[in-house]
Backbone as a ProteinNet text record, in pm:
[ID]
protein_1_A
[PRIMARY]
XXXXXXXXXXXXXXXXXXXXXXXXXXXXXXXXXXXXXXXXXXXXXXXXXXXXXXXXXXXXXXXXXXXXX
[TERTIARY]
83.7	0	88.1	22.3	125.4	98.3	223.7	239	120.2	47.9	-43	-199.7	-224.8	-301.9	-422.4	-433.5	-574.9	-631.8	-569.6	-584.8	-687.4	-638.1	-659.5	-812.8	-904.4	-1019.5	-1100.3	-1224	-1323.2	-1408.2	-1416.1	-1470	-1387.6	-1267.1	-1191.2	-1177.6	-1154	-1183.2	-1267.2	-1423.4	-1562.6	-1531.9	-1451.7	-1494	-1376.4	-1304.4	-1158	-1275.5	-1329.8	-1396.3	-1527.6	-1591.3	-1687.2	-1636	-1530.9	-1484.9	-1399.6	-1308.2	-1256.9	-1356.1	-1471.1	-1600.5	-1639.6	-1696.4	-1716.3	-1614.9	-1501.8	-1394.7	-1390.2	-1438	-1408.7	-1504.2	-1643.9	-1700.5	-1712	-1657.4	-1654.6	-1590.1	-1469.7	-1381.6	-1400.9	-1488.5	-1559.4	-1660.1	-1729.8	-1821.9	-1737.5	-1593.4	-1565.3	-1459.8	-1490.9	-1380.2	-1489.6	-1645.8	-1707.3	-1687	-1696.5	-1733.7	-1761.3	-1844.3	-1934.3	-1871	-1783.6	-1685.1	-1652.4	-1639.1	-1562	-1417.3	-1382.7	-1274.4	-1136.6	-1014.7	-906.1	-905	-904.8	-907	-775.2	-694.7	-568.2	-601.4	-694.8	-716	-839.3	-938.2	-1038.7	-950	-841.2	-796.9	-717.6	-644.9	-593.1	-729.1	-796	-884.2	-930.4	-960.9	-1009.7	-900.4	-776.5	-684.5	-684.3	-686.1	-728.6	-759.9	-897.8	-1027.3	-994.1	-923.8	-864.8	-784.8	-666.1	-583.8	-631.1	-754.6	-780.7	-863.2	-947.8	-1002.4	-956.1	-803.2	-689.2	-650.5	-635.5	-554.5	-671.5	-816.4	-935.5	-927.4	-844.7	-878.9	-709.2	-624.6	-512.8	-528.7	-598.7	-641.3	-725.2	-765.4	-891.5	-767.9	-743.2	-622.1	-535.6	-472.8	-382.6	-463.7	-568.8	-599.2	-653.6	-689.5	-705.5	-571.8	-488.4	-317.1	-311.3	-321.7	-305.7	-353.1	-501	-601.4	-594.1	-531.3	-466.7	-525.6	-495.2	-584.4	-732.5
-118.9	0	125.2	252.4	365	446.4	523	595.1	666.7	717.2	797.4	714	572.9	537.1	588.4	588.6	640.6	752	874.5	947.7	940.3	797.4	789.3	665.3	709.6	620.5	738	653.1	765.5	834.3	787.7	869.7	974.4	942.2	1063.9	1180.7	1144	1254.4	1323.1	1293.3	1345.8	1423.3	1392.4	1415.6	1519.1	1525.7	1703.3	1787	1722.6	1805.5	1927.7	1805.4	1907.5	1957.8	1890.2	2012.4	2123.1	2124.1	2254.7	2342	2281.4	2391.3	2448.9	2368.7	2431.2	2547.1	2495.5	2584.1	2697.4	2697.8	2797.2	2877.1	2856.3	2962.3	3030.8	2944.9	3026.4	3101.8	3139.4	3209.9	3322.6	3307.2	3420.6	3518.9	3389.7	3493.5	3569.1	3530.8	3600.9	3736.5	3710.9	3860.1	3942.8	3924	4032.3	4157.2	4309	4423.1	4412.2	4356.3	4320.3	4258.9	4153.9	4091.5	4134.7	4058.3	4075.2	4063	3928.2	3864.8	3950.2	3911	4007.6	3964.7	4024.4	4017.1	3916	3946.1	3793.6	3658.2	3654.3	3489.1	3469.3	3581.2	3522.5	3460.1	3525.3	3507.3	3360.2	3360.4	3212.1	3099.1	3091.1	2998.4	3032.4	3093.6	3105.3	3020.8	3059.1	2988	2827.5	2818.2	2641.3	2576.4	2577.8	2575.3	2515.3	2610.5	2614.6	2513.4	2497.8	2418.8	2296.6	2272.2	2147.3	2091.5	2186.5	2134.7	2091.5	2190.6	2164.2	2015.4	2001.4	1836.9	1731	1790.1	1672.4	1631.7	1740.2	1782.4	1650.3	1672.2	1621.9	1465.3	1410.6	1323.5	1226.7	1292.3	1273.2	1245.4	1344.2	1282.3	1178.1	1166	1046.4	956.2	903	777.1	776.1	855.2	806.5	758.5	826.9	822.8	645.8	662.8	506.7	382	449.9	317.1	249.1	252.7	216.9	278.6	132.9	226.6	108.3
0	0	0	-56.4	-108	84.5	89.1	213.3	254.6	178.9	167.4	127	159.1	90.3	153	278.4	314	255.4	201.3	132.7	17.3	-39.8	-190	-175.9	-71.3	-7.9	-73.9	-106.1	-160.2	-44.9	82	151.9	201.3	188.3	223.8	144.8	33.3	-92.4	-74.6	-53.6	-32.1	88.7	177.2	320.5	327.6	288.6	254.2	165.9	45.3	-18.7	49.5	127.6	180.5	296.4	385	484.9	428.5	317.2	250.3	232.9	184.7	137.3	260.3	357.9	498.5	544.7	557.9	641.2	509.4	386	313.8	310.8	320.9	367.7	475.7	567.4	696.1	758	661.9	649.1	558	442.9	357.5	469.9	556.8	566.5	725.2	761.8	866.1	818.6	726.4	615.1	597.9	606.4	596.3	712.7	639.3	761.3	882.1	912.8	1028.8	1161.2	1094.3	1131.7	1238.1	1391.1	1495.6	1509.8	1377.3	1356.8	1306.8	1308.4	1308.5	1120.7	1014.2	884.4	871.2	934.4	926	924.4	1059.1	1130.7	997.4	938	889.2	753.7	662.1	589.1	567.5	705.7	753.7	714.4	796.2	782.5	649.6	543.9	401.9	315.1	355.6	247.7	301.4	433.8	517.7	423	424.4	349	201	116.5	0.9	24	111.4	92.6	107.3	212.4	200	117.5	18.8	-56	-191.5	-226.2	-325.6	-282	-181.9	-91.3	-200	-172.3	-209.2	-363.9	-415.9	-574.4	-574.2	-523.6	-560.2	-570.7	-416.1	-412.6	-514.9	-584.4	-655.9	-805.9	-844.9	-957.1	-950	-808.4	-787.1	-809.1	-726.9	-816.8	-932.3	-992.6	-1163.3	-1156	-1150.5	-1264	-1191.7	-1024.5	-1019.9	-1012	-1051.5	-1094.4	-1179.3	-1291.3	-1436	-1523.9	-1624.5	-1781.7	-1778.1
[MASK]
+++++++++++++++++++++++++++++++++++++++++++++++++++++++++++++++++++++

């Protein structure tokens, strides 16, 4: 099994995917005006978000490439 195989599980894929989406709006909506939040920390958690949903997207290519043909 590859170092990383849990990764490459389809519930895990699904499950980075919709928590990137989560943590990414919740970071949109803490960059609004209104906002109590320091515009840094909301920004931190916005790119999170991103990164983990980039992680879901990566995931998601590796196994095509290593599922075969």
């Amino acid at each position: 099994m590859h170092p990383f195989g849990f990764l490459l599980q389809r519930e895990v894929i699904i499950g980075l995917a919709l928590a990137g989406g989560i943590i990414s709006t919740a970071g949109g909506f803490l960059l609004r005006k209104n906002s109590s939040t320091k515009p840094e920390t909301a920004r931190f958690i916005l790119r999170t978000g991103y990164a983990v949903s980039w992680t879901s997207v990566a995931a998601f290519i590796a196994v095509g490439f290593l599922s075969g043909w």
